[in-house]
BAFI-3210 file (N, C-alpha, C; in Angstrom, 3 decimals, decimal comma, padded with zeros to 6 digits):
// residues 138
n [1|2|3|4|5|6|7|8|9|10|11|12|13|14|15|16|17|18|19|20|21|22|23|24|25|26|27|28|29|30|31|32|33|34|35|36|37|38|39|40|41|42|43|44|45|46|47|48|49|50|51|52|53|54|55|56|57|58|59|60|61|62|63|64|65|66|67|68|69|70|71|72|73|74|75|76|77|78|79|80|81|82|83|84|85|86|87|88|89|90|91|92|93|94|95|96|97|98|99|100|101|102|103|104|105|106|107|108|109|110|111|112|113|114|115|116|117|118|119|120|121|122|123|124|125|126|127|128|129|130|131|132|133|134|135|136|137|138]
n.u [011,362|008,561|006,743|003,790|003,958|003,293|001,051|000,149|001,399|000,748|000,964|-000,662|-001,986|-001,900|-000,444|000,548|-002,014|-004,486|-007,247|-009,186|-010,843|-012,025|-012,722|-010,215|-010,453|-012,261|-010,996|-008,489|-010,072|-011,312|-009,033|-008,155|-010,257|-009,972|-007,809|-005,594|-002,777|-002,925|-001,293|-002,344|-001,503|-002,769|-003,669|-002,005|000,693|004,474|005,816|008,438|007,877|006,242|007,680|009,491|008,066|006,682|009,694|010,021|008,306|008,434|006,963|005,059|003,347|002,827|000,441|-001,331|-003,654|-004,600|-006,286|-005,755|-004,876|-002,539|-001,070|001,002|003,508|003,762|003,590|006,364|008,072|007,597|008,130|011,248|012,123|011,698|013,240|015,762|016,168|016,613|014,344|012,458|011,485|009,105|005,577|003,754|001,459|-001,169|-004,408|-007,193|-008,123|-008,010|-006,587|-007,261|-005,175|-003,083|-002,027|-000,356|002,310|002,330|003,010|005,226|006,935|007,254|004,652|003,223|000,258|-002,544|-005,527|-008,148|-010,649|-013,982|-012,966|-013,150|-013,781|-012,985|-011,394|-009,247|-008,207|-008,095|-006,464|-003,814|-003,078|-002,636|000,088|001,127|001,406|002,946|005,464|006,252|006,390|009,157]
n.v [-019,536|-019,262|-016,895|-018,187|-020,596|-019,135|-017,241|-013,994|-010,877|-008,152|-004,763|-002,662|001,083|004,867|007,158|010,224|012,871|012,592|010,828|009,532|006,503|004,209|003,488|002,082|000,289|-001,341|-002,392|-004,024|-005,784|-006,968|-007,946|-010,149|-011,490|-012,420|-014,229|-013,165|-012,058|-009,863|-006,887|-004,598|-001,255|001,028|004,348|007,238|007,499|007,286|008,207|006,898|004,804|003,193|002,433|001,010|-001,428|-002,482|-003,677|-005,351|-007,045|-008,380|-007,961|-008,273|-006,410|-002,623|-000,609|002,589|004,786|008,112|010,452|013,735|014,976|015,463|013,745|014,014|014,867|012,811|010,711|010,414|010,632|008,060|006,534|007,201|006,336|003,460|003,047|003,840|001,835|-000,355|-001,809|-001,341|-003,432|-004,284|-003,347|-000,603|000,687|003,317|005,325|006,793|009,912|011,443|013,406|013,137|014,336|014,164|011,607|010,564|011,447|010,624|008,141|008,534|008,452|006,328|004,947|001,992|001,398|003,724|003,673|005,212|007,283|005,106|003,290|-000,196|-002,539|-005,105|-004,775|-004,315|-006,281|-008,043|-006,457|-006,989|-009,513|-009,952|-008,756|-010,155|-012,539|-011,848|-011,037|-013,389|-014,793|-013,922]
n.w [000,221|-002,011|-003,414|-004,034|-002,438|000,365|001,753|000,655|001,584|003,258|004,126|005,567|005,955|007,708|006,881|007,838|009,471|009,015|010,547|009,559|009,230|007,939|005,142|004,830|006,206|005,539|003,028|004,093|005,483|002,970|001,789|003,653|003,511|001,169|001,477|002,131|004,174|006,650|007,321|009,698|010,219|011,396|012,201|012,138|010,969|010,705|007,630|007,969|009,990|008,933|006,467|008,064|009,443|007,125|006,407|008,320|008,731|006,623|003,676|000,893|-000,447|000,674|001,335|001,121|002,471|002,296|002,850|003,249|002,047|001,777|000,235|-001,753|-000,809|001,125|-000,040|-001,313|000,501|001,465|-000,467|-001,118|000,737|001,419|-001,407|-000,419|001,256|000,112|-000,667|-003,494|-003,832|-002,819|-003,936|-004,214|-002,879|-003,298|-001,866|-001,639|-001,122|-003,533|-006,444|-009,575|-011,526|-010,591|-009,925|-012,434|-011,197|-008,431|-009,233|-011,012|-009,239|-007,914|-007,034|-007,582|-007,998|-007,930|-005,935|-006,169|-003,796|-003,520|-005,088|-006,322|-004,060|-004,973|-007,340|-006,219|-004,949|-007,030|-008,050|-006,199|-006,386|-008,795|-009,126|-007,350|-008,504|-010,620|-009,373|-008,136|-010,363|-011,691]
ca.u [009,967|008,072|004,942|003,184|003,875|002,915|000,112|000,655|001,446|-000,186|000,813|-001,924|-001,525|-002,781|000,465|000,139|-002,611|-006,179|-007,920|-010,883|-009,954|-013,276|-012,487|-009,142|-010,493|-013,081|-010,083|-008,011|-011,594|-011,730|-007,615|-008,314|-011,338|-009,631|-006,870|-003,851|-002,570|-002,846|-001,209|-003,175|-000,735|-003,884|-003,688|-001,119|001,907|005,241|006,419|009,732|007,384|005,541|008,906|010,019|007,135|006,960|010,648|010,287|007,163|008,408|005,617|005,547|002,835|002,520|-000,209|-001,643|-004,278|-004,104|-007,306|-005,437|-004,195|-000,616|-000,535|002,594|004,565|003,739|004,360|007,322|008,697|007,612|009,076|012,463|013,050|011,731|014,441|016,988|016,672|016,828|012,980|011,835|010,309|007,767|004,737|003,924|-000,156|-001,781|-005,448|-007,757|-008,889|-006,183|-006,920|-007,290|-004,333|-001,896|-002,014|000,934|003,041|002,622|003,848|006,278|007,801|007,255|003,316|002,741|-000,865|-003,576|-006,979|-008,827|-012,060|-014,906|-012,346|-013,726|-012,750|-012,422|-010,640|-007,879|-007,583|-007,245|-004,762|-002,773|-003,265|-002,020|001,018|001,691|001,344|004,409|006,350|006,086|007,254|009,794]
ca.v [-019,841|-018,156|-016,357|-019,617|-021,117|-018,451|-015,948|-012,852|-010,342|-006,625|-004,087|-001,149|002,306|005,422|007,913|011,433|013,046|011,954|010,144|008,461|004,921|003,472|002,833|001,284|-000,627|-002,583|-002,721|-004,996|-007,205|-007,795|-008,446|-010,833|-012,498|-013,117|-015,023|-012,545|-012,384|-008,190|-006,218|-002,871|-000,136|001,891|006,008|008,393|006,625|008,288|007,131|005,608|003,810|002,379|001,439|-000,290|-002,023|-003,397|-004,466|-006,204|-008,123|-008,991|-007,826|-008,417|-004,887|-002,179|000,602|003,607|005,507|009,471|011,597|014,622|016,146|015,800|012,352|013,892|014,475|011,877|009,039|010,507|010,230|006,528|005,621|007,323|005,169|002,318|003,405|003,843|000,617|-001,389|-002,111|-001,261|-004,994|-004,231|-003,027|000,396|001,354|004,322|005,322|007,893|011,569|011,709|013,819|012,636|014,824|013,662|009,997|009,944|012,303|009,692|006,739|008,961|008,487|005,177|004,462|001,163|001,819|004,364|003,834|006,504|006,831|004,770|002,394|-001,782|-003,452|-006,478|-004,323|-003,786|-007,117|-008,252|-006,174|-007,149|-010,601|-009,744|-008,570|-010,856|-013,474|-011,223|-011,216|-014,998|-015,370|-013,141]
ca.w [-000,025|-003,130|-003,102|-003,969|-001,179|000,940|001,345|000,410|002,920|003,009|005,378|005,149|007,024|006,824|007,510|008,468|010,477|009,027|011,251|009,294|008,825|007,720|004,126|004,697|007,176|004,454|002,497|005,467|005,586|001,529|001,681|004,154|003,139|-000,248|001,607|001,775|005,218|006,359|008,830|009,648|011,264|012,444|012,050|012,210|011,177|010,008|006,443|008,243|010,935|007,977|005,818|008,936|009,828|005,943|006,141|009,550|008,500|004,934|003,320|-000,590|-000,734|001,467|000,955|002,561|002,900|002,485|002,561|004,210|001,064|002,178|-000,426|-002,494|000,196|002,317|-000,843|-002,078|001,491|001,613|-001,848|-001,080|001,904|000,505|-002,129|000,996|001,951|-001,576|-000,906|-004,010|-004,743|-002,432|-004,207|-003,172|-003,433|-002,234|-001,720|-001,067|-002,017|-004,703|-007,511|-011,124|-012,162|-009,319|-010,007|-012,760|-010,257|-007,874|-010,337|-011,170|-007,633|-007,402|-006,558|-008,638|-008,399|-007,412|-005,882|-005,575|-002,979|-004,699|-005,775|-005,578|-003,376|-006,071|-008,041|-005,284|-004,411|-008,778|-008,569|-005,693|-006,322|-010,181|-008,693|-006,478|-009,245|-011,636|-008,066|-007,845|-011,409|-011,344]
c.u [009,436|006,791|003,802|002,969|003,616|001,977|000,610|000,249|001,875|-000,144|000,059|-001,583|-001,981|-001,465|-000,028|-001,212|-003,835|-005,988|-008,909|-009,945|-010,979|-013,434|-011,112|-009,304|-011,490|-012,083|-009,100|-008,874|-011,403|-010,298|-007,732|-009,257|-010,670|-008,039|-005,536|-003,984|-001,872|-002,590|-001,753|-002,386|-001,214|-003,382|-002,266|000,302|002,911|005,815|007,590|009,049|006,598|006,494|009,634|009,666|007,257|008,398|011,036|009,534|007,030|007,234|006,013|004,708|002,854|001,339|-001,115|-002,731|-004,729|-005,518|-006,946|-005,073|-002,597|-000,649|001,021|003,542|004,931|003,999|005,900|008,438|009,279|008,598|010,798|012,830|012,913|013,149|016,126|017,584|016,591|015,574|012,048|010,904|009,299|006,860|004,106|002,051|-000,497|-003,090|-006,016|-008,428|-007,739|-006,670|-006,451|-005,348|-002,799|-001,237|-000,596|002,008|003,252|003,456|004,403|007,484|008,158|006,182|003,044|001,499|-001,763|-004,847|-007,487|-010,293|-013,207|-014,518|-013,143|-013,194|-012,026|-011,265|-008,655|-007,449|-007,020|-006,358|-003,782|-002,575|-002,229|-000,196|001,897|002,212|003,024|004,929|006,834|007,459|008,513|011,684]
c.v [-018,802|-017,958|-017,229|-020,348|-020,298|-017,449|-014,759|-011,871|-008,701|-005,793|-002,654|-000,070|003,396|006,700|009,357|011,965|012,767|010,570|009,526|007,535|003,878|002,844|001,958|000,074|-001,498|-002,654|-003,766|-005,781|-007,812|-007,893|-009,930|-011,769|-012,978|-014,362|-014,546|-012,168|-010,558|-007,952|-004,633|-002,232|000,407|003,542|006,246|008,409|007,828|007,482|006,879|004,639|002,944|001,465|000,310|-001,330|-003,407|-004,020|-005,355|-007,290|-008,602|-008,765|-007,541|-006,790|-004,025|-000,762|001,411|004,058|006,747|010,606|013,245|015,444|016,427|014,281|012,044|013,945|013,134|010,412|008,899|009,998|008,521|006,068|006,240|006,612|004,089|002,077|003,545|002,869|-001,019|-002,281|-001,888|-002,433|-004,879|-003,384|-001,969|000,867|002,484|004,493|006,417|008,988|011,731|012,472|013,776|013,041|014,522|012,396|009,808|010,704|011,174|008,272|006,982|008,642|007,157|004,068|003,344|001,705|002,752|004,255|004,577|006,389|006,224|003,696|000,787|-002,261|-004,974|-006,168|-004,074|-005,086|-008,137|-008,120|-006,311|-008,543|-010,769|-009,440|-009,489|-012,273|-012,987|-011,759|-012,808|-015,625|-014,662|-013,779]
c.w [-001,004|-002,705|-003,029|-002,960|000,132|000,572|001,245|001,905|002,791|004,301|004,726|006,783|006,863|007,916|007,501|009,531|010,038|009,800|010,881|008,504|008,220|005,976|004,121|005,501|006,182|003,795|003,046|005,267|004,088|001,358|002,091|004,041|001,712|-000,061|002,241|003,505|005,034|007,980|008,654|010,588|012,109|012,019|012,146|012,554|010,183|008,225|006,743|009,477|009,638|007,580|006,791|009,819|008,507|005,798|007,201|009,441|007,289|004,369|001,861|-000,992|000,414|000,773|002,110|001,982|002,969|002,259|003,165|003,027|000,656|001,035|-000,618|-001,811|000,734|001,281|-001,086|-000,852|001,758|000,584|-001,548|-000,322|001,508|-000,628|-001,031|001,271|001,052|-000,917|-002,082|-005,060|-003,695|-002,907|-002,801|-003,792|-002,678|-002,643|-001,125|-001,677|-002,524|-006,077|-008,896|-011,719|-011,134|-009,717|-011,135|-012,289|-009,510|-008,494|-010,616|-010,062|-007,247|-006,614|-007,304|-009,076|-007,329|-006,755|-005,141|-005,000|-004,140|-004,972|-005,137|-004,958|-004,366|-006,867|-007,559|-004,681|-006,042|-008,775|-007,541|-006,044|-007,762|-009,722|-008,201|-007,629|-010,336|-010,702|-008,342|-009,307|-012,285|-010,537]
res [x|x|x|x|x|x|x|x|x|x|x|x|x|x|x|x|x|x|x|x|x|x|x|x|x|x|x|x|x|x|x|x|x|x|x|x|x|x|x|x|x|x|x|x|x|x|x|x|x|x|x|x|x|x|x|x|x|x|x|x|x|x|x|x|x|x|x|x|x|x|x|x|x|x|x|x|x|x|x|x|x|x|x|x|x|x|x|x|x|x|x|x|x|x|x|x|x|x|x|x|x|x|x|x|x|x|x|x|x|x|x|x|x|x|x|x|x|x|x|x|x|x|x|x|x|x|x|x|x|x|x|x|x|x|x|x|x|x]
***
């Protein structure tokens, strides 16, 4: 079955130890109101409980969450396993207090894309939706 024929499918998370979930959580609502079918992990997940969450629930994106500061660690972690486990067609986003000068560090690793606090919600669902649409034709 291709992406077409199915909704797209968004596991969101928010790994390490921050605890405020209140922007990722309008992020889950405007996924979901735009159609795309979202699983929310909830707090203080490990980046191999994440990767094996996204490879149990086929999920074409997965993205996180990271206001703790720990981002670079905590992506590079994700994208190597992802990389571990020849997942790297799942679209990898991250989000948060990420600072300007970080962001092609992260894409360096393997972050498709960035959104940093502030970010639209329209803007985050364009672009998964954009994605999903390459994926499809692909």
């Amino acid at each position: 079955m291709n992406m077409q024929q199915r909704r797209i499918r968004v596991l969101m998370g928010k790994p390490g130890l921050c605890g405020h979930d209140r922007g990722i959580a309008l992020v889950v609502m405007a996924l979901r109101d735009a159609g795309m079918e979202v699983i929310y992990s909830g707090r203080h997940n490990t980046p191999e409980s994440l990767v094996e969450v996204a490879l149990q629930e086929d999920v074409d994106v997965l993205g996180v969450s990271i206001l703790s500061g720990g981002h670079l660690g905590l992506c590079e972690r994700i994208a190597k396993l992802l990389e571990e486990r020849n997942a790297q067609d799942i679209v990898f986003l991250a989000g948060g207090f990420i600072p300007p000068e970080d962001i092609p560090k992260l894409k360096a690793i393997g972050v498709r894309e960035v959104f940093r606090d502030g970010a639209k919600l329209e803007d985050i669902t364009r672009f998964i939706e954009q994605v999903a649409r390459e994926r499809a034709a692909a």
